[in-house]
C-alpha positions as CSV (number, residue, x, y, z in Angstrom):
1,X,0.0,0.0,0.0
2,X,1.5,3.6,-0.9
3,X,-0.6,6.6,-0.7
4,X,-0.1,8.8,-3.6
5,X,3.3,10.7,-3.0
6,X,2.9,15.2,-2.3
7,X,4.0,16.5,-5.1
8,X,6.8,18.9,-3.9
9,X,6.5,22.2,-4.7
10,X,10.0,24.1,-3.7
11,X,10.2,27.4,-3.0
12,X,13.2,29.7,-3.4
13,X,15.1,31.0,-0.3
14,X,16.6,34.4,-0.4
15,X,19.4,33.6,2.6
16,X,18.1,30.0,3.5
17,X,15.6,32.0,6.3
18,X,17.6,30.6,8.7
19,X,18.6,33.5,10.6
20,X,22.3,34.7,11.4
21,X,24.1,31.7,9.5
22,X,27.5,32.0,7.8
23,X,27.3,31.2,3.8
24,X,29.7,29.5,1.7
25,X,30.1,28.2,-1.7
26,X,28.4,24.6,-1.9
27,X,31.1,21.9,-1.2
28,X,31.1,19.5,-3.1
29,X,31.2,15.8,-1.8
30,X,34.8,14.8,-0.6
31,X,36.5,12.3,-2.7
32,X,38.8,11.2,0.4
33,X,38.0,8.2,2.1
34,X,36.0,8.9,5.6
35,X,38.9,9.8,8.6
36,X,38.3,8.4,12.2
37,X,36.1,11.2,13.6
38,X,33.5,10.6,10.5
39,X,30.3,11.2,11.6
40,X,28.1,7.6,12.0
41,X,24.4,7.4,13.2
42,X,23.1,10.2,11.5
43,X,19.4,10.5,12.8
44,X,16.2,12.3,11.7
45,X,13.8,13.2,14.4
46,X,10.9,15.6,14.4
47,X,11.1,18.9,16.2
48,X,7.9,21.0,17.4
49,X,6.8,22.3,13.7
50,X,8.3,19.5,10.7
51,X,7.2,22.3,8.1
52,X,9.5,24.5,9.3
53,X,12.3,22.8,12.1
54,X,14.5,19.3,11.8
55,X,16.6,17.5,14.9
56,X,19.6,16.2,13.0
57,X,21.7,13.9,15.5
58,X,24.9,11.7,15.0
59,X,28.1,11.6,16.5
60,X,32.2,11.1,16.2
61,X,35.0,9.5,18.1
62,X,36.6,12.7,19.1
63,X,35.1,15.4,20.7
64,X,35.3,18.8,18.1
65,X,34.3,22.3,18.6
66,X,34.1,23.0,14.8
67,X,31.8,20.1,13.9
68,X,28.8,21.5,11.7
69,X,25.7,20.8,9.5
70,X,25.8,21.4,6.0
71,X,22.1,22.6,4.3
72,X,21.0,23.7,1.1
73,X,17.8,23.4,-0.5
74,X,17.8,21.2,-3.7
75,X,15.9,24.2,-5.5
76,X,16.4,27.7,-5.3
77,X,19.8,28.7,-4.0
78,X,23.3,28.5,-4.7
79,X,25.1,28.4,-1.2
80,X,25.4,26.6,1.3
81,X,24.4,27.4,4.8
82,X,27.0,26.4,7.7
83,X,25.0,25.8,11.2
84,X,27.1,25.0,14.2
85,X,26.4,22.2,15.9
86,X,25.8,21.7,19.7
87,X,28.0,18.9,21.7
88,X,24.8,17.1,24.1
89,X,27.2,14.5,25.7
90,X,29.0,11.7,25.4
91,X,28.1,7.9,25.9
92,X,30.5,4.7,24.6
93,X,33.3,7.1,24.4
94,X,31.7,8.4,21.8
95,X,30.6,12.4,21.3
96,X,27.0,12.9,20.5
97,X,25.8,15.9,18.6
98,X,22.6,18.2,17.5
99,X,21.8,20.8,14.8
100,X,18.0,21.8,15.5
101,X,17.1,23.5,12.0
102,X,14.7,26.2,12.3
103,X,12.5,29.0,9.9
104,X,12.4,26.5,7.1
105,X,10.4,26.5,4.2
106,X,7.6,23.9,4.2
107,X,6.9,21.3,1.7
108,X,11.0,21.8,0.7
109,X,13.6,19.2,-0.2
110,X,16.7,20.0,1.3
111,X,20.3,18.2,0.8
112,X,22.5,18.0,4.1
113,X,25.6,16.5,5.4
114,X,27.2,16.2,8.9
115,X,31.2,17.8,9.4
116,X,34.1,17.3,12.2
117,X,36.1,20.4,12.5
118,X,38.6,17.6,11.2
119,X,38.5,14.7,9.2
120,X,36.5,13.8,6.1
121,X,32.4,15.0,5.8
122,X,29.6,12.9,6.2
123,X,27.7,11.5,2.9
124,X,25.1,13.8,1.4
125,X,21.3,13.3,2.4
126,X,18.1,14.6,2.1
127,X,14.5,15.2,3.7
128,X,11.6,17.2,2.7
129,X,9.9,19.4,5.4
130,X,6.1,18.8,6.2
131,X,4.0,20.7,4.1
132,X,1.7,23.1,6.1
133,X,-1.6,21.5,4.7
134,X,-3.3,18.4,5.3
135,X,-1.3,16.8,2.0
136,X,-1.4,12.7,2.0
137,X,1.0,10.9,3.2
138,X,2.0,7.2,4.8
139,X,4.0,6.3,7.4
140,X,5.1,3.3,9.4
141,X,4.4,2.0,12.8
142,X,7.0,-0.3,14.3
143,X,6.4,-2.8,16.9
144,X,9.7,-3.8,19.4
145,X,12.8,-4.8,17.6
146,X,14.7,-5.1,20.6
147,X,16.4,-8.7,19.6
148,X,18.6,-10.5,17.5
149,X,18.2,-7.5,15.4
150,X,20.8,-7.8,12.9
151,X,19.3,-11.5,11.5
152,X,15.7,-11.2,12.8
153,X,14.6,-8.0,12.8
154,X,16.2,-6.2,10.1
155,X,14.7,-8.0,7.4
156,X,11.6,-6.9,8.4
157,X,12.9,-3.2,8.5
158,X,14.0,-3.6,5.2
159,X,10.7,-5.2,3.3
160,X,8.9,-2.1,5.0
161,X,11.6,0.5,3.6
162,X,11.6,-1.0,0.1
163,X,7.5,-1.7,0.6
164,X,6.8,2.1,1.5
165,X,10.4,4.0,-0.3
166,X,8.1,7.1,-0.1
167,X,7.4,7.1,4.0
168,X,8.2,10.3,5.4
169,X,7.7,9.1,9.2
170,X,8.5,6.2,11.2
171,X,7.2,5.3,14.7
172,X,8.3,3.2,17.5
173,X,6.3,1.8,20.3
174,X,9.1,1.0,22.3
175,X,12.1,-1.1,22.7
176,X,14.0,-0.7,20.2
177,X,17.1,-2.7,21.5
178,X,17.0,-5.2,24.2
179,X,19.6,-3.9,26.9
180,X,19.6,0.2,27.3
181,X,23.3,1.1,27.5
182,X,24.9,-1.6,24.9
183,X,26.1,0.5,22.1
184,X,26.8,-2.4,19.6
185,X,22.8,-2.9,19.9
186,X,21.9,0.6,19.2
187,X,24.7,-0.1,16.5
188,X,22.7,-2.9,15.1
189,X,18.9,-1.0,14.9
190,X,20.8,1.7,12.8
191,X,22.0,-0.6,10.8
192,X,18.6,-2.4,9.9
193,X,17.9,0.9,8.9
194,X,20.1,2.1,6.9
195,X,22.2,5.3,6.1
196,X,19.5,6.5,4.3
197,X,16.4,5.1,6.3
198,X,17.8,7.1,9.6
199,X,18.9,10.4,7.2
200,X,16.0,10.6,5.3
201,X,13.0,9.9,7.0
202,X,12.1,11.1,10.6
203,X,11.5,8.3,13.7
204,X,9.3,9.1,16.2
205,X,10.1,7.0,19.2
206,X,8.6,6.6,22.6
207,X,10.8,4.4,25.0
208,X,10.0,0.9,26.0
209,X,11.1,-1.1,29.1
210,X,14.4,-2.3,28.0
211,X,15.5,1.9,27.1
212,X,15.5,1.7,30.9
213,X,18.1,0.1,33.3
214,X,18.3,-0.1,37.1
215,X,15.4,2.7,36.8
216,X,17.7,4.8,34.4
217,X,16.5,5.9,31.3
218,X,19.4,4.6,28.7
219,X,22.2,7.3,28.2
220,X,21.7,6.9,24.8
221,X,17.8,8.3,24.6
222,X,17.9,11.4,24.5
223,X,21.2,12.1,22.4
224,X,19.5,10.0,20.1
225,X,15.6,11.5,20.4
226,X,15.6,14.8,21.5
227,X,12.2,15.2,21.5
228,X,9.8,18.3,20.5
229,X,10.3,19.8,23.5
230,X,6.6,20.2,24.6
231,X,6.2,17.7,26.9
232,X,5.1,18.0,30.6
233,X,7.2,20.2,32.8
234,X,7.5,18.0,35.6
235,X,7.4,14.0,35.9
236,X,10.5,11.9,35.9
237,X,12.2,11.7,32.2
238,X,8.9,13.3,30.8
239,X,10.4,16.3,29.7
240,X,12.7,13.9,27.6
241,X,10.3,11.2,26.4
242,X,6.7,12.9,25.8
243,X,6.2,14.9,23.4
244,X,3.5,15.7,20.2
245,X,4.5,17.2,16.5
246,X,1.7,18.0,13.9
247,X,2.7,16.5,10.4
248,X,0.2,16.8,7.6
249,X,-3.0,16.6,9.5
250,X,-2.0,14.7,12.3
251,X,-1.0,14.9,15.5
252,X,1.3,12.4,17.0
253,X,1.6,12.2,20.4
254,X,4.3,9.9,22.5
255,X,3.6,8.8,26.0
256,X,5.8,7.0,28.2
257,X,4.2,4.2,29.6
258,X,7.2,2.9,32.1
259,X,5.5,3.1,35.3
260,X,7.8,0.0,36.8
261,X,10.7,0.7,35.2
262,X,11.3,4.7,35.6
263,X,12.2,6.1,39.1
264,X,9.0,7.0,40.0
265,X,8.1,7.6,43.8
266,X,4.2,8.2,43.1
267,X,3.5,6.5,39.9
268,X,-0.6,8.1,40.2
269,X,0.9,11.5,40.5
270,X,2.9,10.8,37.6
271,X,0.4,9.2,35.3
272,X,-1.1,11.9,35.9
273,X,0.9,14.3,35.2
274,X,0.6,12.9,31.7
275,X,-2.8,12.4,31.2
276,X,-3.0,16.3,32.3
277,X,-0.7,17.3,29.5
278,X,-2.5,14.9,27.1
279,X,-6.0,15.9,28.1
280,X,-4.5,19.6,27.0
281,X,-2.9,18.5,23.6
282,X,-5.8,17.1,22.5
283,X,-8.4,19.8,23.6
284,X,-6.5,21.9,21.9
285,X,-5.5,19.7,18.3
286,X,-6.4,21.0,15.0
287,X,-5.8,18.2,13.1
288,X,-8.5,16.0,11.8
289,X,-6.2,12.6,12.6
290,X,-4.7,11.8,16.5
291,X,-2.1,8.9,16.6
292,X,-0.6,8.1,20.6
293,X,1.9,5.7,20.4
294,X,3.5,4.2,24.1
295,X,4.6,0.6,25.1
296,X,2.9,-1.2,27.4
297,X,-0.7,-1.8,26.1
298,X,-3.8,-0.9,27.7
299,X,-5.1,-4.3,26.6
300,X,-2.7,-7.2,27.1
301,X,-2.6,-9.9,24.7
302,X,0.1,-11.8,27.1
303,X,-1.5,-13.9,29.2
304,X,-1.2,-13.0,33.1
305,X,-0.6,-9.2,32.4
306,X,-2.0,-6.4,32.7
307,X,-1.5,-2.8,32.8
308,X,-4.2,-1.6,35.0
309,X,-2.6,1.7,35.9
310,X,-2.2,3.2,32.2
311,X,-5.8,2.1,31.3
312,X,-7.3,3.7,34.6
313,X,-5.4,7.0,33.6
314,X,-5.4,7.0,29.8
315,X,-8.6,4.8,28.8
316,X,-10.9,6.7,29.1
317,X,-8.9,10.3,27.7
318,X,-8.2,8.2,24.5
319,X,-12.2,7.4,23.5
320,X,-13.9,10.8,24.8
321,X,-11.7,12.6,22.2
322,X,-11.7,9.7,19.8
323,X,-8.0,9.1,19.1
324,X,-8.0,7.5,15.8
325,X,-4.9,5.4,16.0
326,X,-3.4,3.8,19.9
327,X,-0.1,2.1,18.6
328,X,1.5,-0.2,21.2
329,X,4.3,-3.1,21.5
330,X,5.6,-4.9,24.5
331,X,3.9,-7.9,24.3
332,X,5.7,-10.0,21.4
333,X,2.2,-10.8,19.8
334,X,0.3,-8.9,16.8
335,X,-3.7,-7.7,17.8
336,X,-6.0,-5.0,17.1
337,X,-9.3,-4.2,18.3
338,X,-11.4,-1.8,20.1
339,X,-13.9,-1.2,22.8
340,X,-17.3,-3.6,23.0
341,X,-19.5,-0.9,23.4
342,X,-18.5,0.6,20.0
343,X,-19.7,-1.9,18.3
344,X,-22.2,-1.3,15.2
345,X,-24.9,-3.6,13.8
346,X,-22.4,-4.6,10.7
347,X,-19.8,-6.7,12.3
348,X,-16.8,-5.6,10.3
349,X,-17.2,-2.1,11.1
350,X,-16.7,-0.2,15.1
351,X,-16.6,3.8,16.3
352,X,-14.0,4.9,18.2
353,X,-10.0,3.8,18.5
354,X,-8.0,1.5,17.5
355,X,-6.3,-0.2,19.9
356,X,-2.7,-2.0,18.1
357,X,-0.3,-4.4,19.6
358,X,3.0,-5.4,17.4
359,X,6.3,-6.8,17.4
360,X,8.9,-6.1,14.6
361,X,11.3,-8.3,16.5
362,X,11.8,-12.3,15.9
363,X,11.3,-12.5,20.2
364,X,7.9,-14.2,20.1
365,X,5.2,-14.7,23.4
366,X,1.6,-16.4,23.7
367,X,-1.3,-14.8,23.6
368,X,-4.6,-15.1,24.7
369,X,-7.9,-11.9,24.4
370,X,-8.4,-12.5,28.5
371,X,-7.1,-9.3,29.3
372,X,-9.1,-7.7,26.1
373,X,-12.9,-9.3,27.3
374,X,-12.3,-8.7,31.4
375,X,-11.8,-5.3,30.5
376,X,-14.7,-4.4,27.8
377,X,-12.8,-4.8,24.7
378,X,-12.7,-7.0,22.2
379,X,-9.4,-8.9,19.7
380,X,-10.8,-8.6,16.5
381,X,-7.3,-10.0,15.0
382,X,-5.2,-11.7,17.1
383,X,-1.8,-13.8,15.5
384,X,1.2,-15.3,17.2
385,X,4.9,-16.0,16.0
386,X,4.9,-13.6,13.5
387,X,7.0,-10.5,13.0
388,X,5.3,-7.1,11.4
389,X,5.6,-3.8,9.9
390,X,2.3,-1.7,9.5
391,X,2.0,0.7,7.1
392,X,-0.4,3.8,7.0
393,X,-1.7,5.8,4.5
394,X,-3.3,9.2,5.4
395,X,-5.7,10.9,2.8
396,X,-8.0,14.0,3.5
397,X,-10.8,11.8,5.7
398,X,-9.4,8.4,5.2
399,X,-6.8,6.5,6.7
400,X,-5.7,3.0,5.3
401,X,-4.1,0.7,7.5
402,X,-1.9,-2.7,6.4
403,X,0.0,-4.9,8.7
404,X,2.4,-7.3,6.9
405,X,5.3,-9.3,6.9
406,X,8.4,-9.6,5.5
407,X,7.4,-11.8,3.0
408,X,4.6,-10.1,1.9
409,X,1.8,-11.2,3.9
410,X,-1.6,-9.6,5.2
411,X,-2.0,-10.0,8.7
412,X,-4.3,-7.4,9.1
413,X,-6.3,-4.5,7.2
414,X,-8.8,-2.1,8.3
415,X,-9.9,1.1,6.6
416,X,-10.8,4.6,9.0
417,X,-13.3,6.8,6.9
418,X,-14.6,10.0,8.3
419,X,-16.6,11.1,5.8
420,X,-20.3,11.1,5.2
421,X,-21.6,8.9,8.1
422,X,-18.9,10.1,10.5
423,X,-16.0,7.9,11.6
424,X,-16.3,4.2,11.0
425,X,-13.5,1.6,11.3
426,X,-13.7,-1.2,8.5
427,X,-12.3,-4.3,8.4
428,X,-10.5,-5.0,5.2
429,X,-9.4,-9.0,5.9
């Protein structure tokens, strides 16, 4: 499934509109081969506004005061601007960076590359900033990778990549390795990704369980994921993990759902200090679409748990403002399905959200709807021992949905359409 592609439209910039930036000649691509502080694990994040900021992260081997960004639009000027970038810590000896772009044109393809003060340049990339209309678009929805990612879970990276080449987002539900602090892990999940599937496209991540340690959050997070920056103000690693960003016509919204595994002393207090904050962000949403992504699911599909907190403070938020989309992991199982009492006569089609559980990784669990029925909701799919990428397609008031594997296989469809008769989620399989 692909949504047709925005066309771009680029507009010309007179000085970049990026504020007080030093301008030089383009440069062209070095020839040399890449010295030992070459920048590795370029990242794309989303800031606050996509249409007119970019996070770019990555780091080197060496600390260096004169390492930089390199931007130009692909359209529409003839320099390059040079935008210094800020040193945000170190962790496996390594120095960690950030360039948060800013007053960018929307709907814009621009060409970028990361630079030590010394040593050879990064490759050339690209990314296209969010246009400021509600212009179709897909993106894809990872369950946890977390293990044995290099043979288990890349492959299923890739067939989503090469199945969707024109995604312009990517969200995680949580773990994305299996053991916070081990670099060589966080080493492998940019590998499954690619060069050009960090660069290029922007991940939208929300921690999981295994991003923490001893009650840390990993080291790693936020050097990594910055965030938006618009989190709640108080709370235990909120500030660094919740977050929302407008893209297109919808708002995504990360929650952390860690309630064990953060160093929380009142874990009501800060639940709630989240659901506040979310209660807020959607109040005040002007986007037709709402996607919240977090962990641990409000509807187990593994039997024996169950996350009774996070559905006593979030449940009942997420259906009285209709969140379209709740996309989970966690439990190493694929199921969607939704509340009983929204239910219609035709049963293929419910009101209200869409409650998603999914796994990426080749870690598998059993499963079982127990925790779906004791607590009004119902499985409509439910499916073991198989890994998943989802891909989603958003178009004025529909939103298609395909869950598949690396092979190619359906697991799951279902269609949201918002026109005519209001909202009604279809089943497509």
């Amino acid at each position: 499934m692909s949504a047709n592609r925005r066309s771009t439209t680029h507009r010309t910039l007179a000085l970049l509109a990026l504020g007080a930036l030093t301008v030089a000649p383009t440069v062209a691509l070095p020839s040399t081969a890449w010295a030992r502080t070459a920048p590795e694990r370029v990242l794309l994040s989303p800031a606050a506004d996509p249409a007119t900021s970019q996070h770019v992260t990555w780091r080197t081997e060496d600390l260096d005061e004169g390492a930089h960004l390199e931007l130009i639009p692909v359209r529409g000027a003839s320099s390059t601007a040079l935008l210094p970038a800020e040193p945000t810590g170190r962790t496996a000896d390594r120095q960690y960076y950030r360039v948060t772009l800013t007053d960018l044109t929307p709907d814009t393809e621009y060409r970028y590359r990361v630079v030590p003060g010394e040593g050879a340049a990064g490759r050339w990339r690209s990314f296209t900033t969010a246009d400021t209309d509600a212009v179709p678009f897909d993106f894809l929805y990872f369950g946890d990778v977390q293990n044995d990612i290099s043979a288990g879970a890349a492959p299923v990276v890739r067939a989503a990549l090469a199945a969707e080449p024109d995604a312009e987002l990517a969200v995680h539900a949580g773990d994305l390795i299996d053991h916070a602090e081990n670099d060589s892990q966080w080493g492998e999940w940019y590998d499954a990704f690619g060069p050009e599937g960090t660069g290029g496209i922007n991940h939208l991540a929300t921690p999981g369980n295994h991003e923490y340690s001893s009650n840390a959050l990993s080291g790693h997070w936020k050097l990594q994921f910055p965030g938006a920056g618009n989190g709640p103000e108080e709370g235990v690693d909120l500030n660094e993990t919740v977050h929302h960003t407008d893209y297109q016509g919808v708002r995504f919204i990360g929650l952390n759902s860690n309630y064990r595994d953060a160093d929380v002393d009142d874990v009501d207090a800060w639940l709630r200090s989240q659901t506040e904050w979310l209660v807020q962000v959607l109040e005040d949403n002007p986007n037709e679409w709402t996607v919240v992504t977090f962990h641990h699911p409000l509807f187990s599909n593994s039997p024996g748990r169950d996350n009774e907190p996070l559905r006593r403070a979030w449940s009942e938020v997420l259906e009285e403002y209709d969140v379209d989309l709740v996309l989970q992991g966690h439990d190493h199982s694929y199921s969607r399905g939704n509340l009983v009492e929204n239910r219609t006569e035709d049963p293929d089609v419910h009101t209200g959200p869409v409650y998603v559980v999914a796994v990426t990784g080749p870690k598998m669990y059993e499963a079982d709807d127990v925790n779906w029925t004791s607590n009004g909701a119902e499985a409509r799919v439910q499916v073991t021992d198989t890994q998943t990428f989802q891909s989603v397609s958003v178009d004025g008031s529909t939103l298609e949905y395909v869950s598949t594997t690396a092979d190619g296989e359906v697991v799951d469809a279902f269609t949201i359409d918002k026109g005519g008769d209001g909202k009604l989620v279809t089943d497509e399989r």
